[in-house]
VEXLO-742748 format. One line per 8 residues: number of its first residue (from 1); their letters; for each residue x, y, z of C-alpha. Coordinates in pm, 1 decimal. Each point is the difference from the previous one (the first is absolute). Layout:
BEGIN
NUM) a) X,Y,Z; ...
***
This chain:
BEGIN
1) xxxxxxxx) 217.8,1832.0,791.7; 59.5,-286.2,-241.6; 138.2,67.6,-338.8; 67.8,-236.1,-292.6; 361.4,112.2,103.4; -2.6,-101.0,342.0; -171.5,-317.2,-59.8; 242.4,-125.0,-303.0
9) xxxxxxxx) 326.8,92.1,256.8; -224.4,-272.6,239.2; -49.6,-241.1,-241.9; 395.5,51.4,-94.5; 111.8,-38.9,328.0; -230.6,-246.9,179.9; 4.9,-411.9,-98.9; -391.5,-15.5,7.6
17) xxxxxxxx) -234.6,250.8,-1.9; -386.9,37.1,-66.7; -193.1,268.9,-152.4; -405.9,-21.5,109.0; -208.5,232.9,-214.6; -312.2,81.8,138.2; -221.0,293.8,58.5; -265.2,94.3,261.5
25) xxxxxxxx) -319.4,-82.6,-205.2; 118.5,-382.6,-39.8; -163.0,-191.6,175.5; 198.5,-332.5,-118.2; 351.1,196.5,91.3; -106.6,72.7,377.8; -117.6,-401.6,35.5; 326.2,-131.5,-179.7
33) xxxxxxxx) 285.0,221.3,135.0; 12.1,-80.9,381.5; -40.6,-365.1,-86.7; 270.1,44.8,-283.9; 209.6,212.8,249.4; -10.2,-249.1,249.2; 63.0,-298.1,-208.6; 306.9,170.7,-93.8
41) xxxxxxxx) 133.0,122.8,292.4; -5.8,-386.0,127.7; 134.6,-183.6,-330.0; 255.5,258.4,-98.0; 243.8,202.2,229.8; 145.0,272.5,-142.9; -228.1,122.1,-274.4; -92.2,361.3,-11.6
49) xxxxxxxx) -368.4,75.7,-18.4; -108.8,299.3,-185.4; -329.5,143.7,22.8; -152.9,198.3,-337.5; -306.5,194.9,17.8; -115.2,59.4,-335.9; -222.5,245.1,26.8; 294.8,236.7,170.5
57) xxxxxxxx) 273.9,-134.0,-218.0; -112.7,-61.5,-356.4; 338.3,70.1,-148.4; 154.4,-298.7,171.3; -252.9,-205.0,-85.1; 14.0,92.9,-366.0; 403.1,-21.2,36.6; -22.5,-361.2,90.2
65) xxxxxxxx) -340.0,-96.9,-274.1; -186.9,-58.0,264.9; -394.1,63.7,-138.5; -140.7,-202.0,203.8; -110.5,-71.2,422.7; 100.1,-169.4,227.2; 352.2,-73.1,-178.3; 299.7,-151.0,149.5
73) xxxxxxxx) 367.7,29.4,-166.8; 262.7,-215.6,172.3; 314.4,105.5,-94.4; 322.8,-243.4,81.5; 385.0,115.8,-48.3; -148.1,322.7,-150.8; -167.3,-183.4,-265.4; -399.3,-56.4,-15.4
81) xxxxxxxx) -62.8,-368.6,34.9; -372.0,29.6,63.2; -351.0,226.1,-112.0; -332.9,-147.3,166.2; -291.9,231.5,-72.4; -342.2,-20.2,145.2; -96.6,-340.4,32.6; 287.9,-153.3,253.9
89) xxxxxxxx) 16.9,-210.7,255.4; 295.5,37.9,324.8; 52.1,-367.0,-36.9; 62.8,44.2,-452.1; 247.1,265.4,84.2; 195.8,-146.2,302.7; 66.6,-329.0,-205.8; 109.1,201.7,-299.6
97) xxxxxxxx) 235.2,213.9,223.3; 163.7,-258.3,228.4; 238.8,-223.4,-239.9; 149.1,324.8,-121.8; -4.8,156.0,315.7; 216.0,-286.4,191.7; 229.3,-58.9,-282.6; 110.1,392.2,43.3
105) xx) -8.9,12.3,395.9; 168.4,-347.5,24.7
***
């Protein structure tokens, strides 16, 4: 079970990690994520992908002012470094990511 808790210690503890809101009904969210998912898991090595339903876990999404779906947070160092909501593209997030990202891993 996720908790705001659980997911701040992984944001703490992990260099890069990912929060993907979505919720069932979305159609957008199921089209994005394993495109999303899968550009990340090929650019970016050791981020942590978490998965947010938020028609389960409302609390969590109003914990981190999310309002809106699909909506990514990337958070790097424990800090947030980047919000995309709704209108995204993989390729827009993956260039915004990857400078950061290989300045930290390097």
């Amino acid at each position: 079970m996720q908790t705001t808790d659980s997911i701040d210690k992984l944001i703490n503890d992990k260099t890069a990690v990912m929060l993907y809101f979505s919720a069932p009904t979305c159609n957008v969210c199921h089209s994005l994520k394993p495109k999303l998912l899968e550009a990340i898991n090929e650019n970016f090595c050791e981020f942590e992908i978490v998965s947010i339903d938020i028609s389960t876990c409302q609390d969590i999404a109003a914990y981190y002012s999310v309002f809106t779906i699909p909506t990514v947070l990337v958070f790097l160092a424990g800090k947030e470094f980047l919000r995309k909501s709704r209108h995204m593209s993989v390729n827009d997030v993956i260039n915004e990511i990857k400078r950061p990202y290989e300045i930290m891993t390097s």
